[in-house]
mmCIF file of the N, C-alpha and C atoms, coordinates in Angstrom:
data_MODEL
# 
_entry.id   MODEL 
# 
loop_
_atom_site.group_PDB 
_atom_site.id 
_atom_site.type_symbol 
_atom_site.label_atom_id 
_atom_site.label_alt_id 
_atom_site.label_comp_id 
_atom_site.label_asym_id 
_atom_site.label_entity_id 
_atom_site.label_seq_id 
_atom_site.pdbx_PDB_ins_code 
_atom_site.Cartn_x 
_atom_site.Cartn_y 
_atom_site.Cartn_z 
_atom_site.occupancy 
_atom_site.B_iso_or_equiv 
_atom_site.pdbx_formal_charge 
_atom_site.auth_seq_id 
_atom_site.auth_comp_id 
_atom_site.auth_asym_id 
_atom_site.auth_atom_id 
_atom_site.pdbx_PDB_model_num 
ATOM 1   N N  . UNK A 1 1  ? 26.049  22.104 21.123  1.00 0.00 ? 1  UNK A N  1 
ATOM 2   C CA . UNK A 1 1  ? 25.828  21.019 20.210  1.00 0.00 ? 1  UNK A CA 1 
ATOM 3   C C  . UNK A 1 1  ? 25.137  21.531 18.965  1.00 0.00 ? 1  UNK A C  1 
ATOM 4   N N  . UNK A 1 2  ? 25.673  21.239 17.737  1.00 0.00 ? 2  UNK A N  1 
ATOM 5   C CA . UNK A 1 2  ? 25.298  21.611 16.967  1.00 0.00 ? 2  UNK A CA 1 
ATOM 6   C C  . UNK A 1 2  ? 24.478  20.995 15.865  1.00 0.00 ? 2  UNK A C  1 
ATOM 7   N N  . UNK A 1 3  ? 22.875  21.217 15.594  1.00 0.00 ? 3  UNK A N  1 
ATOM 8   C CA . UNK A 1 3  ? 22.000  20.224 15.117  1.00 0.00 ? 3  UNK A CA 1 
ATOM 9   C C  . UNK A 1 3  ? 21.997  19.876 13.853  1.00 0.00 ? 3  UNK A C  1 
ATOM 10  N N  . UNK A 1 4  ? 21.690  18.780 13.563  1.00 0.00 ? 4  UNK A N  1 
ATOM 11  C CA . UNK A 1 4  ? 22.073  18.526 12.053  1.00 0.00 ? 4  UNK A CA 1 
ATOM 12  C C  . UNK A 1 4  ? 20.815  19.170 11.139  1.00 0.00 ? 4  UNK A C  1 
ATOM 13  N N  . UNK A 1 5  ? 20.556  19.671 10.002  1.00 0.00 ? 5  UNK A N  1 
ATOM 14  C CA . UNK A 1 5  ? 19.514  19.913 9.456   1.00 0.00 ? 5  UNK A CA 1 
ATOM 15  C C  . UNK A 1 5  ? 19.604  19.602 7.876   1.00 0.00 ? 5  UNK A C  1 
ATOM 16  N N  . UNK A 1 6  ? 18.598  19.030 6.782   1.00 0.00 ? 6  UNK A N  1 
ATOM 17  C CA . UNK A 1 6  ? 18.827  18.435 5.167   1.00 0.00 ? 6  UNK A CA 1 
ATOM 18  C C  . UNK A 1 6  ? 19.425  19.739 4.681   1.00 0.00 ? 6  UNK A C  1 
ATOM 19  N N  . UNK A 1 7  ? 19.391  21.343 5.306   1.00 0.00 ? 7  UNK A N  1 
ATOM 20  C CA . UNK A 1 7  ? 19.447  22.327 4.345   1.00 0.00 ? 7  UNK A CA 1 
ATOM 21  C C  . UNK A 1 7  ? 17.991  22.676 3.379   1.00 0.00 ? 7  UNK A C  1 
ATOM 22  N N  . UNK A 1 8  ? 17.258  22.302 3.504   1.00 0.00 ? 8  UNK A N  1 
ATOM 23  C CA . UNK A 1 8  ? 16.156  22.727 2.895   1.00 0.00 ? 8  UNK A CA 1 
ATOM 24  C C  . UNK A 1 8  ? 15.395  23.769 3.911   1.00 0.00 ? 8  UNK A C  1 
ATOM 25  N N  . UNK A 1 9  ? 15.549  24.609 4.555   1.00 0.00 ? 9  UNK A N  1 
ATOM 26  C CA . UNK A 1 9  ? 15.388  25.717 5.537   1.00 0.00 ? 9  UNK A CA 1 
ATOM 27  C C  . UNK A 1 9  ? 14.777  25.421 6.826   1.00 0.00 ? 9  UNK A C  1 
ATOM 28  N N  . UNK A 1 10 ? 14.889  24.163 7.110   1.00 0.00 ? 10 UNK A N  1 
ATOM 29  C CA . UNK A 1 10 ? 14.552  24.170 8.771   1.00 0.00 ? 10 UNK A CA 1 
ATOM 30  C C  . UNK A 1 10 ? 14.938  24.759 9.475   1.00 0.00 ? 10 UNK A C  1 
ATOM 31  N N  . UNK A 1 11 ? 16.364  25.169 9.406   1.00 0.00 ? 11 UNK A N  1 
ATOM 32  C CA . UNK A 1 11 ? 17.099  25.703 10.478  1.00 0.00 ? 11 UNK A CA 1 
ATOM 33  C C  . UNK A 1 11 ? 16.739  27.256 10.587  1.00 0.00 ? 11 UNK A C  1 
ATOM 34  N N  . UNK A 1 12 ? 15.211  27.765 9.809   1.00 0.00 ? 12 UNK A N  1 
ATOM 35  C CA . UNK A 1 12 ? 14.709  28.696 9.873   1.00 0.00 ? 12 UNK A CA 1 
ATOM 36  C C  . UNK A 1 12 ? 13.478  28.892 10.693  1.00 0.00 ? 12 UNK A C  1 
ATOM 37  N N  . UNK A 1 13 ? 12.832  28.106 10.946  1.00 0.00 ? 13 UNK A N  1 
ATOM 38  C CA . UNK A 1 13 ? 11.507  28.124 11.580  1.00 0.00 ? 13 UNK A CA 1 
ATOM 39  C C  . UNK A 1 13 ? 11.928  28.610 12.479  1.00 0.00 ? 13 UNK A C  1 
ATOM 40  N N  . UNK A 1 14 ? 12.869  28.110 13.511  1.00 0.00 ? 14 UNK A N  1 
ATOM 41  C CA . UNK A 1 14 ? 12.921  28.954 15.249  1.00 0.00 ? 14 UNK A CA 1 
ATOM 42  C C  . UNK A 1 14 ? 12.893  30.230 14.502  1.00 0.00 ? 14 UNK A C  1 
ATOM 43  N N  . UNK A 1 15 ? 13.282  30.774 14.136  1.00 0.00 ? 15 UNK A N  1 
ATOM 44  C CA . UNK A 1 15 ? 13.703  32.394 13.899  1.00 0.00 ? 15 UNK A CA 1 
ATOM 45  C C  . UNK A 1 15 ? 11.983  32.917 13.097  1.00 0.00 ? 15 UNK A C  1 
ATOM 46  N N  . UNK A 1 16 ? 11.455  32.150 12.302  1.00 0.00 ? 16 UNK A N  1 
ATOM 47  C CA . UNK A 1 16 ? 10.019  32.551 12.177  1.00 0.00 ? 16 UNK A CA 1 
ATOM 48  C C  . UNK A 1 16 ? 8.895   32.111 12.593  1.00 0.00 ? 16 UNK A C  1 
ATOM 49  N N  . UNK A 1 17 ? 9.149   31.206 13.857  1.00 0.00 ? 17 UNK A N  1 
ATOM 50  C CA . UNK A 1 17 ? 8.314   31.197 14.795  1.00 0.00 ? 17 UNK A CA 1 
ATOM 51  C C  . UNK A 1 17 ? 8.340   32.293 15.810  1.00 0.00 ? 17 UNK A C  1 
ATOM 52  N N  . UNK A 1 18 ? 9.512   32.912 16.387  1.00 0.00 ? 18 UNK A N  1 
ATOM 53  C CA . UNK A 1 18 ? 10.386  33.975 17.233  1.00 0.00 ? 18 UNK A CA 1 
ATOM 54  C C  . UNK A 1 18 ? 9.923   35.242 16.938  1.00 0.00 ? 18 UNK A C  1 
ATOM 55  N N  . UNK A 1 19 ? 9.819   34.973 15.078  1.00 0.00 ? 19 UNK A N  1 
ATOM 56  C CA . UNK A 1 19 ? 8.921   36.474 14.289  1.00 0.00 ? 19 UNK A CA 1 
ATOM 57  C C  . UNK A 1 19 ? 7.376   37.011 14.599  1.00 0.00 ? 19 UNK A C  1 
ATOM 58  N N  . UNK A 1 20 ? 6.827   35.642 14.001  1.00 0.00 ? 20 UNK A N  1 
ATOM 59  C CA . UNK A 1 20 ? 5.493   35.927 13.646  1.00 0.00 ? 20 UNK A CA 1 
ATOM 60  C C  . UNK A 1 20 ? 4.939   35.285 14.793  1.00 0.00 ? 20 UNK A C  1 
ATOM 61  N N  . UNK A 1 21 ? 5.768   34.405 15.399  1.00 0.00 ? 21 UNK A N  1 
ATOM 62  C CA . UNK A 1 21 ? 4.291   33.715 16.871  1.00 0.00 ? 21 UNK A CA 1 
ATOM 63  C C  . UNK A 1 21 ? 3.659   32.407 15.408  1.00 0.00 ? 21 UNK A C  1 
ATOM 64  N N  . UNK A 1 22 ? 3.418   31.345 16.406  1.00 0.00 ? 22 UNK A N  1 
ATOM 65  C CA . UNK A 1 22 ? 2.645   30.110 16.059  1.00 0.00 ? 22 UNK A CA 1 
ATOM 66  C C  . UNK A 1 22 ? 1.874   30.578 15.164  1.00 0.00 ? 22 UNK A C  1 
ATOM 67  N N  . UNK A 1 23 ? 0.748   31.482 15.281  1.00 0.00 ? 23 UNK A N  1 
ATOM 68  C CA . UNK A 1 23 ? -0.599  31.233 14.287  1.00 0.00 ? 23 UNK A CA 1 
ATOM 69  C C  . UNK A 1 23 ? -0.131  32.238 13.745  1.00 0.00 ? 23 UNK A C  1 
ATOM 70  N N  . UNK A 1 24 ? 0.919   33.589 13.700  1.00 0.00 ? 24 UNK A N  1 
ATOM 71  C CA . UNK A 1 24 ? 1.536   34.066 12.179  1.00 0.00 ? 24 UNK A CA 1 
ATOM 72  C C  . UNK A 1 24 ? 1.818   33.108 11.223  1.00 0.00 ? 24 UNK A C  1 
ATOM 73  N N  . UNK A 1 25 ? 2.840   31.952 11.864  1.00 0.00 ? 25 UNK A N  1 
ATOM 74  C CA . UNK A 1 25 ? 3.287   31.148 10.899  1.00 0.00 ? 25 UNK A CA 1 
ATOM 75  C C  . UNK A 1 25 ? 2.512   30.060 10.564  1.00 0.00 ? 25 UNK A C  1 
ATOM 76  N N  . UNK A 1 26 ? 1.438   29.772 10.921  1.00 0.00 ? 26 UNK A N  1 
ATOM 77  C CA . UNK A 1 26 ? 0.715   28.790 10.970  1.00 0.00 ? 26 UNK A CA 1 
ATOM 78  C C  . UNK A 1 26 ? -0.095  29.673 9.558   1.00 0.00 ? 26 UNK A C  1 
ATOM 79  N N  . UNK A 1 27 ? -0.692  31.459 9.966   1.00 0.00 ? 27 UNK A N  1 
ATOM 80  C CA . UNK A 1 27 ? -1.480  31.528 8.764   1.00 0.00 ? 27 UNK A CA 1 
ATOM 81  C C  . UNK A 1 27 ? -0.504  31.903 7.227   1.00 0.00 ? 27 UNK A C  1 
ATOM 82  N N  . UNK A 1 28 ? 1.023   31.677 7.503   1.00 0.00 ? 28 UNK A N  1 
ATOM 83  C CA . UNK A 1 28 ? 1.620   31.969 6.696   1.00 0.00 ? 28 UNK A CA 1 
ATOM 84  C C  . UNK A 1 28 ? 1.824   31.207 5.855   1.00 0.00 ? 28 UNK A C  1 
ATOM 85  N N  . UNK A 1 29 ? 1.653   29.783 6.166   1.00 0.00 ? 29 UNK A N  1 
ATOM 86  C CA . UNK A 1 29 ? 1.959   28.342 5.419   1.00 0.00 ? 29 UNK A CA 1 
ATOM 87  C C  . UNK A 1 29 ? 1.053   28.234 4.851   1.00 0.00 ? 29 UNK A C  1 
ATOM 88  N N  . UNK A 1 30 ? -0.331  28.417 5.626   1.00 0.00 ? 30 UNK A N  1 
ATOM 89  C CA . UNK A 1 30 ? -1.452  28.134 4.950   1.00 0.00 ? 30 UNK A CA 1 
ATOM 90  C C  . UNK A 1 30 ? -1.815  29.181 3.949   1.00 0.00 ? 30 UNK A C  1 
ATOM 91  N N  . UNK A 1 31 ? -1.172  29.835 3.816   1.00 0.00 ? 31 UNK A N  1 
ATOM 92  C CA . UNK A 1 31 ? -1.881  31.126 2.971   1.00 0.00 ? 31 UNK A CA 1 
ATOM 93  C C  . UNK A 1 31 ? -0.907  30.962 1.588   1.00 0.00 ? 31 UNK A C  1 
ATOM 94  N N  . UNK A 1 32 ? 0.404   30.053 1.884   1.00 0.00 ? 32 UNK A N  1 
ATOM 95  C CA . UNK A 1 32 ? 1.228   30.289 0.476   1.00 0.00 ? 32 UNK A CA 1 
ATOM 96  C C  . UNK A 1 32 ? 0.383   28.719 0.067   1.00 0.00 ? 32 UNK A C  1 
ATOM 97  N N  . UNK A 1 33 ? 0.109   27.897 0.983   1.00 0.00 ? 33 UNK A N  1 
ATOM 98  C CA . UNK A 1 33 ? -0.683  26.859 0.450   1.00 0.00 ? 33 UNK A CA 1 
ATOM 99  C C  . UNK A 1 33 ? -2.099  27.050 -0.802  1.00 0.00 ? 33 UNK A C  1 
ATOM 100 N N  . UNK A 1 34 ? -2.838  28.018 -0.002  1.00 0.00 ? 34 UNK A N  1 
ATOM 101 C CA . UNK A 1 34 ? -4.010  28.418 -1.349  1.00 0.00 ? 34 UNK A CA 1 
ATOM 102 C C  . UNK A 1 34 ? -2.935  29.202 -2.305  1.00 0.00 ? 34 UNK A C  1 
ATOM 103 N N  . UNK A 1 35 ? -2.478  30.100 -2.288  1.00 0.00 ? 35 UNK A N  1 
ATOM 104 C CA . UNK A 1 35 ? -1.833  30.507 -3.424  1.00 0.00 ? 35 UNK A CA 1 
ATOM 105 C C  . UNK A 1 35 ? -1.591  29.452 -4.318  1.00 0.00 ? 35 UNK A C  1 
ATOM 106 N N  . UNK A 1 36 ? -0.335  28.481 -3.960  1.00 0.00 ? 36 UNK A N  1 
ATOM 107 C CA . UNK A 1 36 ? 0.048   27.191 -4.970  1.00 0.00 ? 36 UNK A CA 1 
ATOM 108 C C  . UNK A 1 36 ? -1.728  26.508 -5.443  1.00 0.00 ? 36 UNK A C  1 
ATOM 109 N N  . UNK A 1 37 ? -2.431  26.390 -4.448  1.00 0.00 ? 37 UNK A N  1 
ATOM 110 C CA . UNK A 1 37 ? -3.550  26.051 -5.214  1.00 0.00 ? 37 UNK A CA 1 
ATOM 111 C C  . UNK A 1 37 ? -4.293  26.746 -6.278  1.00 0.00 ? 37 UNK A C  1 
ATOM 112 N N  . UNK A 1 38 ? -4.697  28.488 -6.059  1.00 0.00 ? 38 UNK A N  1 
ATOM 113 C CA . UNK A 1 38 ? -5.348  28.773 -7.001  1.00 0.00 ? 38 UNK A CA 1 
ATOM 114 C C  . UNK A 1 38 ? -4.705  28.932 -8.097  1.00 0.00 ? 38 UNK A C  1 
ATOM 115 N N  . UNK A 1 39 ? -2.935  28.875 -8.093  1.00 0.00 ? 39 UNK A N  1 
ATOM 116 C CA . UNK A 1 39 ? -2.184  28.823 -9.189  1.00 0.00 ? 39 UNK A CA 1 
ATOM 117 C C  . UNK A 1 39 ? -2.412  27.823 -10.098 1.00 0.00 ? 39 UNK A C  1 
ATOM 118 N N  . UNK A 1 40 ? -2.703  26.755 -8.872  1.00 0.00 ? 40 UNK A N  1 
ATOM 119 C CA . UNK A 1 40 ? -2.946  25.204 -9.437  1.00 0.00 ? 40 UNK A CA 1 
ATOM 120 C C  . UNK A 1 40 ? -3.960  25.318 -10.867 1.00 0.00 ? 40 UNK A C  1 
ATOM 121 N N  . UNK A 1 41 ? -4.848  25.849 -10.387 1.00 0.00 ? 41 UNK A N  1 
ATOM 122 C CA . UNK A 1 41 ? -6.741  25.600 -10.496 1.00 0.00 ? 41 UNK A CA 1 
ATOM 123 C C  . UNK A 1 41 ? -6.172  26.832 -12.379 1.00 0.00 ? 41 UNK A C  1 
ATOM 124 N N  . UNK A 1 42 ? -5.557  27.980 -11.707 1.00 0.00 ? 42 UNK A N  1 
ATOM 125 C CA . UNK A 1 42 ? -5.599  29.088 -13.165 1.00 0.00 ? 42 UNK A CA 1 
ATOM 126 C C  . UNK A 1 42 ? -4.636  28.040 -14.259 1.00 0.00 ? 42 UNK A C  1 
ATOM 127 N N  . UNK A 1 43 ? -3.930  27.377 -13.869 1.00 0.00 ? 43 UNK A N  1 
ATOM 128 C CA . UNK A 1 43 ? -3.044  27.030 -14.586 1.00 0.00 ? 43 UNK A CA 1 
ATOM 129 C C  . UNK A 1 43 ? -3.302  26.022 -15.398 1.00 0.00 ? 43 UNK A C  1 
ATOM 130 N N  . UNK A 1 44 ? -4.419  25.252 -14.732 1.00 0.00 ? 44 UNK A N  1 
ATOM 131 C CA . UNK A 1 44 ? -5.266  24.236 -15.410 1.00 0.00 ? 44 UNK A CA 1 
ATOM 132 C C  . UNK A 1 44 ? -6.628  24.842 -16.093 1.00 0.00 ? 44 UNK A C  1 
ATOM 133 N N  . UNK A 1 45 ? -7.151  26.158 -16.098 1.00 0.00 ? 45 UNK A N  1 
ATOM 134 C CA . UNK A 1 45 ? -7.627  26.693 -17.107 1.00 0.00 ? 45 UNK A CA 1 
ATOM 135 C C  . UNK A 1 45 ? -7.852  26.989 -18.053 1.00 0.00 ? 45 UNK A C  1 
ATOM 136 N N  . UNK A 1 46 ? -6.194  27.462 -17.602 1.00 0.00 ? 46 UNK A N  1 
ATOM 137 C CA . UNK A 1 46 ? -5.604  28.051 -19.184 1.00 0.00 ? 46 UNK A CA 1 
ATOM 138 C C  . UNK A 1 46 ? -5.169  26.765 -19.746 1.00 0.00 ? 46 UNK A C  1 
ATOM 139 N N  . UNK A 1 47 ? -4.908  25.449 -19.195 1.00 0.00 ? 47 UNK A N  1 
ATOM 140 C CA . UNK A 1 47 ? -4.591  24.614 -20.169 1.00 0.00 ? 47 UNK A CA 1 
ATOM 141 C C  . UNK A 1 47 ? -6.268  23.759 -21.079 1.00 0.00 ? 47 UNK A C  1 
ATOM 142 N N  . UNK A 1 48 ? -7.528  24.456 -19.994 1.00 0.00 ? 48 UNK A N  1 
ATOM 143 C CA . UNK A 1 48 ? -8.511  23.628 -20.908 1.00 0.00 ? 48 UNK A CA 1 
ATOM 144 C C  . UNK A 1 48 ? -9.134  24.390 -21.490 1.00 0.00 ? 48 UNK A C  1 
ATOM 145 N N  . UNK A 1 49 ? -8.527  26.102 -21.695 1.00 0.00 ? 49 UNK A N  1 
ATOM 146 C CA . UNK A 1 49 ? -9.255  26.866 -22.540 1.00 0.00 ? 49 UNK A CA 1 
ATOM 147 C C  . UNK A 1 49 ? -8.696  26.758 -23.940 1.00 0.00 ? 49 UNK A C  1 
ATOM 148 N N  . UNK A 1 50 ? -6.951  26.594 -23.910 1.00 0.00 ? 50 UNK A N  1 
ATOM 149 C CA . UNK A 1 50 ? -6.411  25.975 -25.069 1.00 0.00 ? 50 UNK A CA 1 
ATOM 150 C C  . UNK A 1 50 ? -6.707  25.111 -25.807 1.00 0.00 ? 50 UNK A C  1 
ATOM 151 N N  . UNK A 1 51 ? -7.070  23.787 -25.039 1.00 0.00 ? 51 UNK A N  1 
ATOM 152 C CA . UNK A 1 51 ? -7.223  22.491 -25.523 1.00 0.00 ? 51 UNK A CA 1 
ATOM 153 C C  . UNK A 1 51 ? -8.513  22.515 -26.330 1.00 0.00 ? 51 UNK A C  1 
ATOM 154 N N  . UNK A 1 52 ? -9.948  23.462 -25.856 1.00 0.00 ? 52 UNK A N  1 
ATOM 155 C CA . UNK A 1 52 ? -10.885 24.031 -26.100 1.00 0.00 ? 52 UNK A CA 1 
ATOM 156 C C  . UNK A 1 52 ? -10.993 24.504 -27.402 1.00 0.00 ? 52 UNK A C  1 
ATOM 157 N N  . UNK A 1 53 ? -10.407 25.472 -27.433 1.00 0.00 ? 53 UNK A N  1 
ATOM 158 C CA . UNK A 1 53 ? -10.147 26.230 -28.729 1.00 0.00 ? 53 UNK A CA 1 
ATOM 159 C C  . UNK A 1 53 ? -9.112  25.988 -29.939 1.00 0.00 ? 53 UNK A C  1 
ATOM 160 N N  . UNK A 1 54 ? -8.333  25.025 -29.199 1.00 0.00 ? 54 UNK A N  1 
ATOM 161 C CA . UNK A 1 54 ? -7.570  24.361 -30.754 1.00 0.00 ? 54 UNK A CA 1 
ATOM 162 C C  . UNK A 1 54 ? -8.947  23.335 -31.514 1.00 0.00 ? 54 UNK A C  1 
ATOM 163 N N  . UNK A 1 55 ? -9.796  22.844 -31.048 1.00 0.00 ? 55 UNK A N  1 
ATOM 164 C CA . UNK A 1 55 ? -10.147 22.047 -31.944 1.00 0.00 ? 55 UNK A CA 1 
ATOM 165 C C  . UNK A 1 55 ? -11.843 21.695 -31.688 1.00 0.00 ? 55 UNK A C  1 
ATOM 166 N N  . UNK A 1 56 ? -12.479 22.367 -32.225 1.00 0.00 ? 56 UNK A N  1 
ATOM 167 C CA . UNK A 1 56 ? -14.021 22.305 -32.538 1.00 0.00 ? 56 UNK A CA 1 
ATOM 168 C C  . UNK A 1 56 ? -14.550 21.397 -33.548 1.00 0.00 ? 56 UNK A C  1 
ATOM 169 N N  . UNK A 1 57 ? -14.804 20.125 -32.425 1.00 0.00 ? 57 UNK A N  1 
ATOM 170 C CA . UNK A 1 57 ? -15.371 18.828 -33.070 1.00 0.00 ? 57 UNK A CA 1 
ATOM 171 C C  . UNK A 1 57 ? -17.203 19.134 -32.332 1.00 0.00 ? 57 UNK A C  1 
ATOM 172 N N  . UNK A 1 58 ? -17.701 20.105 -32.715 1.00 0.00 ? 58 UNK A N  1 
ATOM 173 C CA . UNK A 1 58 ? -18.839 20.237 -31.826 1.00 0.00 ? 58 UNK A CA 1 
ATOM 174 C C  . UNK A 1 58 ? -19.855 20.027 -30.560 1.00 0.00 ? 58 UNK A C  1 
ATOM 175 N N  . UNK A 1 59 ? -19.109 18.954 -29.895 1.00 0.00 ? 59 UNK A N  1 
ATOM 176 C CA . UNK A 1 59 ? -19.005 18.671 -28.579 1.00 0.00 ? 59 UNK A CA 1 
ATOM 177 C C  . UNK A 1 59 ? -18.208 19.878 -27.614 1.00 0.00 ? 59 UNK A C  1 
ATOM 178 N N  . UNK A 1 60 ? -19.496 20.453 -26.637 1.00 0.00 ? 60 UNK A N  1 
ATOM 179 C CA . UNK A 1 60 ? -18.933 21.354 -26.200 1.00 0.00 ? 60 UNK A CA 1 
ATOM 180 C C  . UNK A 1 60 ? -18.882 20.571 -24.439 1.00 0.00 ? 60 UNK A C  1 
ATOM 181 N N  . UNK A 1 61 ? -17.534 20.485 -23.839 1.00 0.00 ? 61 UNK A N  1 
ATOM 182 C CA . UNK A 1 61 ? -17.152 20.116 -22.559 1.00 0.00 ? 61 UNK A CA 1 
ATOM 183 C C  . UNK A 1 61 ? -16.924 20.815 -21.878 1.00 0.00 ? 61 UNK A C  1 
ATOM 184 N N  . UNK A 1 62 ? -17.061 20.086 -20.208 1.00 0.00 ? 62 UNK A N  1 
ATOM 185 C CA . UNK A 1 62 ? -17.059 21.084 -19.586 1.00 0.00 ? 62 UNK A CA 1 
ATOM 186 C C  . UNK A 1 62 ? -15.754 21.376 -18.830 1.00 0.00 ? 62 UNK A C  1 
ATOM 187 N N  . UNK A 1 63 ? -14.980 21.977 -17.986 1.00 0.00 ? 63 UNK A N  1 
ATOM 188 C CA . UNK A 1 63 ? -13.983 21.604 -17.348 1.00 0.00 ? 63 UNK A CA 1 
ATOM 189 C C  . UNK A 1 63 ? -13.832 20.613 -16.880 1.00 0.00 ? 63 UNK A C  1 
ATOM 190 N N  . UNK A 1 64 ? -14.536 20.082 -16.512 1.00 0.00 ? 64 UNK A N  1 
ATOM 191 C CA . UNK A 1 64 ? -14.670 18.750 -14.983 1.00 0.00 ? 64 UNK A CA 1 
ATOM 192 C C  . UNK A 1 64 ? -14.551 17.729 -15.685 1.00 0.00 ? 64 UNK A C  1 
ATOM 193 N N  . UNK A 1 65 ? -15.533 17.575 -17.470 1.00 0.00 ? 65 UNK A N  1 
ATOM 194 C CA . UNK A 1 65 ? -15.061 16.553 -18.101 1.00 0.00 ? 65 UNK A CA 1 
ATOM 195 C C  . UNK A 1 65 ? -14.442 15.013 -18.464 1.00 0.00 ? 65 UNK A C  1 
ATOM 196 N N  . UNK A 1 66 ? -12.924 15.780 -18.090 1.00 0.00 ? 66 UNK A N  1 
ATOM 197 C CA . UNK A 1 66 ? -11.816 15.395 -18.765 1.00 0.00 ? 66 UNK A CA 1 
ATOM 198 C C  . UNK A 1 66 ? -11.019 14.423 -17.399 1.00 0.00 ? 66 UNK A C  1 
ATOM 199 N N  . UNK A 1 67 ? -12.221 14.810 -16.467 1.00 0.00 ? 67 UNK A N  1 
ATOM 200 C CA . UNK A 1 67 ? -11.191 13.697 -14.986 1.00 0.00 ? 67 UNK A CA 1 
ATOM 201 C C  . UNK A 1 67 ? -11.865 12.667 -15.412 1.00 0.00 ? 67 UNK A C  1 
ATOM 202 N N  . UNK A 1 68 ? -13.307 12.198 -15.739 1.00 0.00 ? 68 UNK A N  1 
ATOM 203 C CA . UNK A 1 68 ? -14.074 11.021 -15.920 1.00 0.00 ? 68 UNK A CA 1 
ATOM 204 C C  . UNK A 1 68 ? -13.495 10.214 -17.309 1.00 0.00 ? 68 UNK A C  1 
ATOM 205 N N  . UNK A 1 69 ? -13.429 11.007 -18.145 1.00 0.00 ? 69 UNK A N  1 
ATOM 206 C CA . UNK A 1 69 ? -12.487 10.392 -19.444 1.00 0.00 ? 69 UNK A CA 1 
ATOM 207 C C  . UNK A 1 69 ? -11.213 9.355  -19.493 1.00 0.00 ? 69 UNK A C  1 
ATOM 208 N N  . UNK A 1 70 ? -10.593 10.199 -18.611 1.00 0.00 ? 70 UNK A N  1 
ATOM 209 C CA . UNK A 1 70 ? -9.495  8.985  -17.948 1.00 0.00 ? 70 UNK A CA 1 
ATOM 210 C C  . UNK A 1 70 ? -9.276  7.739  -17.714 1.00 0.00 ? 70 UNK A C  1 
ATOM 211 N N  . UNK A 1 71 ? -10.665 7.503  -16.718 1.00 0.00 ? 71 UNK A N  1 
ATOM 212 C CA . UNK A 1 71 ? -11.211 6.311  -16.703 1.00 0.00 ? 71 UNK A CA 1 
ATOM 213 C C  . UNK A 1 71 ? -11.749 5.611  -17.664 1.00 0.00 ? 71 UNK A C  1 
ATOM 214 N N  . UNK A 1 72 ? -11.765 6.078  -18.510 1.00 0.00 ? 72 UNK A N  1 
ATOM 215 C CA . UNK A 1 72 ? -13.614 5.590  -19.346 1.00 0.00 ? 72 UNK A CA 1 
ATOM 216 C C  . UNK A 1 72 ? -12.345 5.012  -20.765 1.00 0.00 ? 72 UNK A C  1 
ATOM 217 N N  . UNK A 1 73 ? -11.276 6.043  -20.661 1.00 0.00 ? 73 UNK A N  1 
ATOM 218 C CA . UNK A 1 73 ? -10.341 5.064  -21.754 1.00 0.00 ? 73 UNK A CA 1 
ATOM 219 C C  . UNK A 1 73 ? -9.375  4.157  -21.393 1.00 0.00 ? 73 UNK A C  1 
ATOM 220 N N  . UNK A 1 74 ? -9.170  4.162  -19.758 1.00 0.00 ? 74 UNK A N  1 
ATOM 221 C CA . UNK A 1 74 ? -8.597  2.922  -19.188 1.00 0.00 ? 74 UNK A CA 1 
ATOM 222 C C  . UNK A 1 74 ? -8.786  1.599  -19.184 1.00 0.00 ? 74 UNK A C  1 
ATOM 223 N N  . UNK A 1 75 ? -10.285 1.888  -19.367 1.00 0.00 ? 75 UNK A N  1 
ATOM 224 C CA . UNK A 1 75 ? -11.691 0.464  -19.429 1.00 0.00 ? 75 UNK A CA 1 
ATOM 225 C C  . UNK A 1 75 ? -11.478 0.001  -20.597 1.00 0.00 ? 75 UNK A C  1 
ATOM 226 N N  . UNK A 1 76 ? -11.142 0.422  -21.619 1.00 0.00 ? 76 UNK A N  1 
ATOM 227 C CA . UNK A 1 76 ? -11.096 -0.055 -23.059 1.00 0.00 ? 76 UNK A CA 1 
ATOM 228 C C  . UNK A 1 76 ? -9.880  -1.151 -23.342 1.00 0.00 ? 76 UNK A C  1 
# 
């Protein structure tokens, strides 16, 4: 019987579970998981070191900033 799968690579796990054993693949997911995150985190750096340096209105911010702002012009 032949199982149905979306094509998005399920029909791969048996074969890299078979590889690496449960907690290979268990630390394998989790490990491309922080990657996409610290990609996350550099990628949003470089977008507030830009934003930073295009335009010196003498208010100096901090990274973290710009999540509270959001709000604060929603309220208006």
């Amino acid at each position: 019987m032949e199982t149905m799968t979306c094509g998005c690579g399920e029909d791969h796990i048996p074969g890299m579970l078979a590889r690496f054993g449960i907690v290979g693949t268990t630390v394998l997911v989790l490990g491309v998981l922080v990657v996409m995150l610290l990609a996350g985190w550099a990628l949003a750096g470089v977008v507030w070191a830009v934003r930073r340096g295009s335009g010196d209105d003498g208010h100096e911010e901090s990274f973290f900033d710009g999540f509270g702002r959001w709000n604060d012009e929603n309220d208006e």
